[in-house]
DODREN-343035 format. One record per residue (C-alpha): residue in one letter; chain; x, y, z. Coordinates in steps of 0.5 Angstrom, whole numbers, plus 500, padded with zeros to 3 digits. Example, Ala and Ser with C-alpha at 12.3 -4.5 7.8 and 13.67 -1.06 7.14 Angstrom:
<nodes>
{A,A,{525,491,516}},
{S,A,{527,498,514}},
</nodes>
This chain:
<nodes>
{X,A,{500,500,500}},
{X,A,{502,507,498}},
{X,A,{500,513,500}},
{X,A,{498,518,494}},
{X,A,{499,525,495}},
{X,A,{492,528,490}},
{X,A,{493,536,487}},
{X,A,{485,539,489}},
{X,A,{487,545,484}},
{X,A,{486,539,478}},
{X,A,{479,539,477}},
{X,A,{474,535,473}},
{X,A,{476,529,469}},
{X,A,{484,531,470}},
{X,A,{483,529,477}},
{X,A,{478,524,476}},
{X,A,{485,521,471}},
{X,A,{490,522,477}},
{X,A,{486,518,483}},
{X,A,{484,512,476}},
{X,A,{491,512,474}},
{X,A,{495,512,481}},
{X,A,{489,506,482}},
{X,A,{487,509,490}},
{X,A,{482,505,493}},
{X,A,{480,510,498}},
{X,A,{480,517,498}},
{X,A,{481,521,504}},
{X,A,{478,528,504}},
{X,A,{474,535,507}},
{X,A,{468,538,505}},
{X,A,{470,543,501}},
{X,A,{473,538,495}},
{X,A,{466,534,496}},
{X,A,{463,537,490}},
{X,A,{468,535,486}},
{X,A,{469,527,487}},
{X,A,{461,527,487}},
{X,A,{463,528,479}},
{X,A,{459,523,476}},
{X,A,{466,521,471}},
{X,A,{470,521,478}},
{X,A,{473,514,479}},
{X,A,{471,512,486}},
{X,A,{464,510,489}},
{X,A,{461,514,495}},
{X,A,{463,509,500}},
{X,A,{470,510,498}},
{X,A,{471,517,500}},
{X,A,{471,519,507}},
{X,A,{471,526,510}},
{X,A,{475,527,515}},
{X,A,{470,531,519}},
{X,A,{464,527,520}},
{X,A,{463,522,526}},
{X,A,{464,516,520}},
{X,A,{471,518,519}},
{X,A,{472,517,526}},
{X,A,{468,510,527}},
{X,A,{472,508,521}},
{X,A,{480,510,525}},
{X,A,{476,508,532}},
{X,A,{479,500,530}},
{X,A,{486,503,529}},
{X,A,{486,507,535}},
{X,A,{492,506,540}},
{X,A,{495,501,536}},
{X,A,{502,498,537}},
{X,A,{508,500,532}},
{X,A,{509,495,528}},
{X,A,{514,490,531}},
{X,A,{519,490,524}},
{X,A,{520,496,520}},
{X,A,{518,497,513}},
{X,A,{523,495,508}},
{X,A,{527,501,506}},
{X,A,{526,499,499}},
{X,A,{517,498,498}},
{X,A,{514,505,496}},
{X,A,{511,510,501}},
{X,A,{509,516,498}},
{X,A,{507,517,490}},
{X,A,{508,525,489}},
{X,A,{505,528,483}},
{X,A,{509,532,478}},
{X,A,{507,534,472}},
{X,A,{511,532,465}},
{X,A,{512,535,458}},
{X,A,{506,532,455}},
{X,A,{501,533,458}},
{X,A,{502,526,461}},
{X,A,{501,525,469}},
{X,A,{507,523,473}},
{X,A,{506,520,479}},
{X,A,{514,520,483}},
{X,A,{515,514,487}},
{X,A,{518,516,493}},
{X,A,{521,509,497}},
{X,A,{521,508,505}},
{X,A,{528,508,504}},
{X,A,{529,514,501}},
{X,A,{525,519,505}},
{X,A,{528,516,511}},
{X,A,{535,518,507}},
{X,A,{533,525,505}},
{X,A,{529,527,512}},
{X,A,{536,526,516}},
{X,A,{540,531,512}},
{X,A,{535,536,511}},
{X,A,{535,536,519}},
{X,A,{541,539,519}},
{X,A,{540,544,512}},
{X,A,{534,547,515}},
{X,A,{538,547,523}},
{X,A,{532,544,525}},
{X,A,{531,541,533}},
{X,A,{527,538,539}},
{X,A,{524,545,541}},
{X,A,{523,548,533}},
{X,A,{516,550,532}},
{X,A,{515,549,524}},
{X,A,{508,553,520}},
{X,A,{506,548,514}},
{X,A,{502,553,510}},
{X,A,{504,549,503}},
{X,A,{499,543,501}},
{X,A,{500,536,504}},
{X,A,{500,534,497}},
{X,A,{506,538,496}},
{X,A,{513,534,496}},
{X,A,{515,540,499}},
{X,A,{511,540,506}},
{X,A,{513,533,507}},
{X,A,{520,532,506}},
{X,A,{522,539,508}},
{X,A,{518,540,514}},
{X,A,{513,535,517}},
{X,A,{518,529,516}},
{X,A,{523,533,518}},
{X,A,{520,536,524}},
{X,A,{517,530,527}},
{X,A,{524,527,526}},
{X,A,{527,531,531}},
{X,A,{520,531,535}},
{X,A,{518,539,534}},
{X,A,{511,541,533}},
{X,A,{508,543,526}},
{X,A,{503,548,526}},
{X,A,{498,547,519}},
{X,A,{495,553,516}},
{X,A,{489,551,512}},
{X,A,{493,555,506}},
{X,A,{498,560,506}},
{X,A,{496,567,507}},
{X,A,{500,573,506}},
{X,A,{495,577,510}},
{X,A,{495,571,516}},
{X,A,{502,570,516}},
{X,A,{505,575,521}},
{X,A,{500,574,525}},
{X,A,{500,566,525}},
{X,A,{508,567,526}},
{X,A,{506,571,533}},
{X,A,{501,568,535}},
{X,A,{505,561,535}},
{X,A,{512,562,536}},
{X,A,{514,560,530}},
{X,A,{521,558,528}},
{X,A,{521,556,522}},
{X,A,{518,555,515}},
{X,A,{519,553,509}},
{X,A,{516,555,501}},
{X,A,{515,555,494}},
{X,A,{515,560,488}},
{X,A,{511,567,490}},
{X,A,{511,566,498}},
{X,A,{516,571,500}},
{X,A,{514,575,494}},
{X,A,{506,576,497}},
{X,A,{508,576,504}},
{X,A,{514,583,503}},
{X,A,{507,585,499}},
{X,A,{503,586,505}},
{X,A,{504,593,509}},
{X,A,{511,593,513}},
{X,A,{510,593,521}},
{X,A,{515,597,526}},
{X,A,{514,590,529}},
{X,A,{515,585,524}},
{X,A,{522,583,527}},
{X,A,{518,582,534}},
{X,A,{518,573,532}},
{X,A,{522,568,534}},
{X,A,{524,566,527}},
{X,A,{531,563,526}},
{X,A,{530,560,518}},
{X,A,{526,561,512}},
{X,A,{528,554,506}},
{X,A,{525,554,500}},
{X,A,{526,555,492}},
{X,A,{525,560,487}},
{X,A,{524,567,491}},
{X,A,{529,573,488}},
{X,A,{535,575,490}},
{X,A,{532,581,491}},
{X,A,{526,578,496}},
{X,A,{531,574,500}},
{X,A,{535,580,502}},
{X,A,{528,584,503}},
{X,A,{526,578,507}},
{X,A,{532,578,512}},
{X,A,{532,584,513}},
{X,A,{525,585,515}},
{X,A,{524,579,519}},
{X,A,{531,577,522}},
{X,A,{531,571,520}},
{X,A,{536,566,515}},
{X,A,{532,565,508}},
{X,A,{536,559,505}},
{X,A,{535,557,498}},
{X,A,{536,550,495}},
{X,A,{534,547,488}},
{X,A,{531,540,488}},
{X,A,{526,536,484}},
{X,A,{521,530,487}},
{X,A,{525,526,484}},
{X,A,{531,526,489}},
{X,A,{537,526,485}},
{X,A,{540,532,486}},
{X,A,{540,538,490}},
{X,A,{544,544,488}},
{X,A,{544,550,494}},
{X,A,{548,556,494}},
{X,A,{555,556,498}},
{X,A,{560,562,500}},
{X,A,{563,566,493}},
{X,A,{557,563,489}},
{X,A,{554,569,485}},
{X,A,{548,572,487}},
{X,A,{543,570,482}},
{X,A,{546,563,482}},
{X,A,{543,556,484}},
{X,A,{550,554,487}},
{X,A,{553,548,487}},
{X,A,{550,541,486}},
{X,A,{550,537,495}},
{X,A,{554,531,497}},
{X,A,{558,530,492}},
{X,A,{554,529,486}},
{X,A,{556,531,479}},
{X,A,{551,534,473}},
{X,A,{552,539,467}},
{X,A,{548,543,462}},
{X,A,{547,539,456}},
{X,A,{544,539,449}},
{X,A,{538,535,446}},
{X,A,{544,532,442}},
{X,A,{547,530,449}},
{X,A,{554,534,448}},
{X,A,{555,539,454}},
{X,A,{553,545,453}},
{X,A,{559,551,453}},
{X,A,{559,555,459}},
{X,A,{555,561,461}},
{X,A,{557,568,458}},
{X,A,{556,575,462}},
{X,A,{557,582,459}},
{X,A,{558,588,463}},
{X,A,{552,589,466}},
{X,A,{551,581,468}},
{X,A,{546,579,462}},
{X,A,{547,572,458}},
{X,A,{549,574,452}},
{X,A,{550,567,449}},
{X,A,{544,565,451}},
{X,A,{543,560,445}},
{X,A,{548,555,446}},
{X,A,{550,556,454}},
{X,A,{542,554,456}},
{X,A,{541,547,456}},
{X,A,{538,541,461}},
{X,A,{540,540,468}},
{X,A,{542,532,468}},
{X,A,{545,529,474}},
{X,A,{551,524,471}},
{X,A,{551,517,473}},
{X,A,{546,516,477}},
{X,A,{540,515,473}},
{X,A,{541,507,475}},
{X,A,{538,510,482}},
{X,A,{532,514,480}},
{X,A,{525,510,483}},
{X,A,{521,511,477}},
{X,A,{514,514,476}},
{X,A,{508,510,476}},
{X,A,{505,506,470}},
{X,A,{508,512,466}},
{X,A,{514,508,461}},
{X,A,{514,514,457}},
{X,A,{516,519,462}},
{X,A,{521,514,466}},
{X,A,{525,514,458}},
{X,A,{524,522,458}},
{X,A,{529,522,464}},
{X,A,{534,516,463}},
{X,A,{535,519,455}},
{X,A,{541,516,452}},
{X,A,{542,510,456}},
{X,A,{539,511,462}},
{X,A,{546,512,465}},
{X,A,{545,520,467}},
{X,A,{538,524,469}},
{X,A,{535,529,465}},
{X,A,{532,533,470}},
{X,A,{527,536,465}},
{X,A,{529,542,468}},
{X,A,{533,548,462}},
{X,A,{540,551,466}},
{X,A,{546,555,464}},
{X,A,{552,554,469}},
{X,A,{558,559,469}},
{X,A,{566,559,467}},
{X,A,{566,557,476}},
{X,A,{562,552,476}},
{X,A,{555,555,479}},
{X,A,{548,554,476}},
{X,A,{543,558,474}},
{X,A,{536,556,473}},
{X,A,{533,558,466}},
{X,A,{526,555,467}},
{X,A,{522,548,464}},
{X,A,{523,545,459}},
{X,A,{518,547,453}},
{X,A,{512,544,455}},
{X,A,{511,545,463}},
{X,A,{512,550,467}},
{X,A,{512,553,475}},
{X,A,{507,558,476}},
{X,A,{506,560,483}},
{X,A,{510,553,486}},
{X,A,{506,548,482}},
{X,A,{508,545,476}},
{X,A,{503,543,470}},
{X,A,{503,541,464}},
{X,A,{500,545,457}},
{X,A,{496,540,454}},
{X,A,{490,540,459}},
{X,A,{491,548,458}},
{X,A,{490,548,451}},
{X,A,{485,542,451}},
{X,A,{480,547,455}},
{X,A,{482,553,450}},
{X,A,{480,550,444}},
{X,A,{473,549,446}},
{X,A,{472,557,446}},
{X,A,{469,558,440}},
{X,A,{472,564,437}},
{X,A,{478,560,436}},
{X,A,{482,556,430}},
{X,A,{488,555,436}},
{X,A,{490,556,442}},
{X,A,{497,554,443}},
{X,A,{500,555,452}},
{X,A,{507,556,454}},
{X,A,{511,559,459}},
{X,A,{515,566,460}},
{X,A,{518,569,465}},
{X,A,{516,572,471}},
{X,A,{519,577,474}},
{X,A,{519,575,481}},
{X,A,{521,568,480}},
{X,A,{518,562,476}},
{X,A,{513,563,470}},
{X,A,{507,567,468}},
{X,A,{503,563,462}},
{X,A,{502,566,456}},
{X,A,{498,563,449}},
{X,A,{498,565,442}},
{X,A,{492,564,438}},
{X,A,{489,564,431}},
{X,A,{482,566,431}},
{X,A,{476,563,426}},
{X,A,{474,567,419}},
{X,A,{470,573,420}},
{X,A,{471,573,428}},
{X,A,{475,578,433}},
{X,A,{478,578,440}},
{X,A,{473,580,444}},
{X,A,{477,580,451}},
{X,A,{470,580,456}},
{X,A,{466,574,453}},
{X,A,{473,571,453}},
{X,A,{473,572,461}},
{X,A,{466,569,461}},
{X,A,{468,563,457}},
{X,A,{474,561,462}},
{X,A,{469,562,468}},
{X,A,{465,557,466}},
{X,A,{470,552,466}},
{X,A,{469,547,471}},
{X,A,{476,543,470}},
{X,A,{480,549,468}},
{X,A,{486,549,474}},
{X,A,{487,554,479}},
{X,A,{494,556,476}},
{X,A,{491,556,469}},
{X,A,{488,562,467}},
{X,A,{493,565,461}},
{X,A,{496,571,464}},
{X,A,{498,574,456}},
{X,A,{493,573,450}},
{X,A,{498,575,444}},
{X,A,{492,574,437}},
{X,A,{496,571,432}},
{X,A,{495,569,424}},
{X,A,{499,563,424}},
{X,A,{504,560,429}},
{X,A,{510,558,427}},
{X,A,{512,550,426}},
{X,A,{518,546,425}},
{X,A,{521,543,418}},
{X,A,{516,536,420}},
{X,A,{509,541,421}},
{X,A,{509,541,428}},
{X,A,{508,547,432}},
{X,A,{514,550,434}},
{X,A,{513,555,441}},
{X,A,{520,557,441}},
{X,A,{520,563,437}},
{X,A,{513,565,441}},
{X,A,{518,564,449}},
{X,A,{522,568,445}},
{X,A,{518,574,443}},
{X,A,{513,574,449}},
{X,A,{509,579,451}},
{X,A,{514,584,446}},
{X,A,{510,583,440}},
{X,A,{502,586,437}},
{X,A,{495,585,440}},
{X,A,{498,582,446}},
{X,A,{491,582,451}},
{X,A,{493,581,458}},
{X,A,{490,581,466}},
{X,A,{494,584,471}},
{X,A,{495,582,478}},
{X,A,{489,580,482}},
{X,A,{484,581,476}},
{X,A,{480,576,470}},
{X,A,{480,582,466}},
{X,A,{484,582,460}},
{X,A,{485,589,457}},
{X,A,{490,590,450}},
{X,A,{497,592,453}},
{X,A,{501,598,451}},
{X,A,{508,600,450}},
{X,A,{507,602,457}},
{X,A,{505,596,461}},
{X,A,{512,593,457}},
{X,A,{516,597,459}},
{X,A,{514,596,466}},
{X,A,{514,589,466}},
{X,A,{522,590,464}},
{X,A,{523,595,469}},
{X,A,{520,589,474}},
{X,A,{525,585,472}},
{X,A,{531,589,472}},
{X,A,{528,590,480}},
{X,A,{528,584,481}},
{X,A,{535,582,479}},
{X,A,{533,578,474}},
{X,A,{535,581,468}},
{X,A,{538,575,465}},
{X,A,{531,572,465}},
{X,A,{527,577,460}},
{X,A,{526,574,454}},
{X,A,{530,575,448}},
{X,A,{526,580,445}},
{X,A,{526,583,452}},
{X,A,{532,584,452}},
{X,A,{532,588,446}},
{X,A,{527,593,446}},
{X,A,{530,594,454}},
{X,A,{537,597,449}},
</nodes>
C-alpha cells in the first residue's frame, strides 16, 4: 500500500484521471472537495470517499486507535509516497518515492534546515505538495518538533500565525515571499521567533527583503520530487545563481543531441549573451540506475533516462558559468511552474480550444518577473470573428475542469503560429518574443479581465525584472527592446 498525494487544484476529468491512473482504492478528503469527486465520471463509488470531518470517518479509524507500532520496519525499498508531478506531454507522472529514500532525505534535511526538539514549523504548503512532506512534516516529526498546519497559505495571515504560534521555521515555493513583502511592512515585524526560512524559487531580491524584514536565515535550494540531486548556494556563489550540486553528485548543462553545453557568458551589466548555446537541460551524470521511477508512465521514465539510462535528465533547462555555479532557466518546453505548481500545457490548450471563436490555442510559459512562469498562449481566430476580451473571461469561467493555476496571463492574437520542418508547432519563436509583440491581451494581477497591452505596460514588466535582479530571465525579445 502506498499513499498518494491527490492536487485538488486539478479538476474534473483531470483529476478523475489522476485518482484512475494511480489505482486508489480510497480517498480521503474534506467537505470543500466534495463537490468534485460527486462528479459522475469520477473513478470511486461514494463508499470510498470519506470525509474527515463526520462521525463515519472517526468509526472507521476507531478500530486503529492506540495500535502497537508494527514490530518489524518497512522494508526501505517498498513504496510510500506517490507524489505527482507534471511531464512535457501532458501525461501525468506519478513520482515513486520509497520508505528508504524518505528516510535518507529526512535525516540530511534536519541539518539543511537546523531543525530541532523545540522547532515549532508553520506547513502552509498543501499536503499533496512534496515540499510539505519532506522538507517540513517528516523532518519535523524526525526531531519531534511541533507542526502547525495552516488551512492554506495567506499572506495576510502569516505574520499574525507566526506570532501567535512561536514560529521558528517554514518552508515554501514559487511566490510565497513575494506575496508575503507585498502585505504593508510593520515596526514589529522583527518582533518573531523566526530562525530559518528554506525554499525554492524566490529572487534574490526577495530573499534579501525578507531577511532584513524579519530577521531570520531564508536558504535557498533547487530540488526536484524525483530525488537526484539538490543544488544549494555556497559561499563566493553569484547572486542570481543556484550553486553547486550537494554531496558529491556531478551534473551538467547538455543539449538535445547529449553533447555539453558551453559555459554561460555574462556582458558588463551580467546579461547571458550566448543564451542559445550555454542553455540546455540539467542532467545528473551517473546516477540515473538509482532513479525509482514514476508509476505506470514508461514514456516519461524514458524522457528521463535518455540515451542509455545511464545519466538523468531532470526536464529542468539551466546554464552554468566558467565556475562551475547554476543557473535555472525554466522548464523544459511543454510544462511549466506558475505560483510553485507545475503543470503541463496539453490539459490547458484542451479546455482553450473549446472557446468557439478559435481555430488554435497553443500554451507555453514565459517568465515571471519575480520567480518561476507566468502563462501565456497564441491563438488563431476563426473566419469572420474577433477577440473579444469579455466574452472570453466569460468563456473561462464556466470552465469547471480549468486548473487554478491555468488562467492564461498573456493572449497574443496570432495569423498562423510558427511550425517546424515536420509541421508541427514550434513554440520557441512564441517564448522568445512573449508579451513584446502586437495584439497582446493581458490581465493584471488579481484581475480576470483582459485589457489590450501597451508600450507602456511592456515596459513596466522590464522594469519589474531589472528590479528583481532578474535581467537574465527576460525574453530575448525583451531584451532587445530593453536597449
Amino acid at each position: 500500500d502506498a499513499i498518494v498525494g491527490i492536487n485538488p487544484t486539478r479538476r474534473g476529468v483531470e483529476l478523475a484521471h489522476d485518482v484512475r491512473h494511480a489505482d486508489c482504492d480510497i480517498l480521503i478528503t474534506e467537505p470543500m472537495y466534495l463537490d468534485e469527486v460527486a462528479n459522475p465520471e469520477f473513478p470511486l463509488p461514494t463508499a470510498l470517499v470519506h470525509d474527515v470531518t463526520t462521525p463515519a470517518y472517526a468509526d472507521w479509524l476507531e478500530p486503529h486507535r492506540g495500535a502497537d507500532l508494527p514490530a518489524q520496519l518497512p522494508d526501505p525499498e517498498n513504496t510510500m509516497l506517490l507524489l505527482f508531478s507534471s511531464g512535457s506531454t501532458g501525461a501525468p507522472k506519478a513520482v515513486i518515492c520509497t520508505q528508504g529514500r524518505l528516510g535518507r532525505l529526512t535525516a540530511s534535511m534536519v541539518d539543511r534546515v537546523s531543525l530541532h526538539r523545540d522547532s515549532l514549523t508553520y506547513m502552509c504548503l498543501p499536503l499533496f505538495h512534496g515540499h510539505a512532506i519532506m522538507m517540513n512534516l517528516c523532518t519535523a516529526a524526525s526531531v519531534g518538533a511541533t507542526v502547525v498546519m495552516a488551512r492554506k497559505f495567506s499572506a495576510s495571515r502569516f505574520v499574525a500565525d507566526v506570532r501567535e504560534h512561536d514560529v521558528t521555521y517554514f518552508n515554501y515555493v514559487g511566490r510565497v515571499l513575494s506575496y508575503v513583502l507585498a502585505t504593508p511592512a510593520d515596526p514589529g515585524d522583527r518582533d518573531n521567533r523566526l530562525e530559518v526560512a528554506f525554499g525554492s524559487e524566490a529572487s534574490p531580491a526577495e530573499v534579501a527583503a525578507f531577511r532584513e524584514r524579519f530577521g531570520c536565515e531564508v536558504r535557498e535550494g533547487y530540488g526536484a520530487s524525483e530525488g537526484m540531486i539538490r543544488i544549494v548556494p555556497v559561499d563566493g556563489a553569484p547572486v542570481n545563481s543556484l550553486g553547486l550540486p550537494a554531496n558529491n553528485v556531478v551534473a551538467q548543462i547538455r543539449s538535445d543531441d547529449n553533447q555539453e553545453c558551453p559555459p554561460a557568458v555574462f556582458d558588463t551589466e551580467g546579461r547571458l549573451v550566448n543564451a542559445e548555446e550555454a542553455t540546455g537541460e540539467i542532467v545528473v551524470m551517473g546516477r540515473g540506475p538509482m532513479f525509482e521511477g514514476y508509476y505506470r508512465n514508461e514514456e516519461a521514465m524514458a524522457d528521463r533516462l535518455k540515451f542509455g539510462g545511464e545519466n538523468f535528465w531532470t526536464g529542468d533547462l539551466g546554464y552554468r558559468d566558467t565556475d562551475g555555479y547554476f543557473y535555472f532557466a525554466g522548464r523544459s518546453s511543454d510544462w511549466l511552474r506558475v505560483d510553485g505548481e507545475n503543470f503541463a500545457t496539453a490539459p490547458v490548450e484542451r479546455i482553450l480550444v473549446r472557446y468557439p471563436q478559435f481555430g488554435g490555442a497553443h500554451a507555453y510559459a514565459v517568465p515571471d518577473p519575480k520567480t518561476g512562469d507566468q502563462l501565456m498562449c497564441a491563438v488563431t481566430i476563426n473566419p469572420g470573428e474577433t477577440f473579444d476580451p469579455a466574452k472570453f473571461r466569460e468563456f473561462l469561467d464556466a470552465q469547471t475542469d480549468l486548473g487554478t493555476k491555468w488562467r492564461p496571463r498573456f493572449v497574443r492574437v496570432v495569423e498562423a503560429v510558427p511550425t517546424t520542418a515536420n509541421g508541427k508547432i514550434n513554440k520557441a519563436p512564441l517564448r522568445a518574443t512573449a508579451w513584446e509583440a502586437t495584439d497582446v491581451w493581458w490581465t493584471l494581477p488579481r484581475s480576470t479581465e483582459y485589457v489590450a497591452m501597451s508600450d507602456v505596460d511592456k515596459s513596466g514588466i522590464r522594469e519589474e525584472f531589472r528590479s528583481a535582479g532578474r535581467e537574465n530571465a527576460l525574453p530575448a525579445a525583451s531584451l532587445v527592446a530593453q536597449r
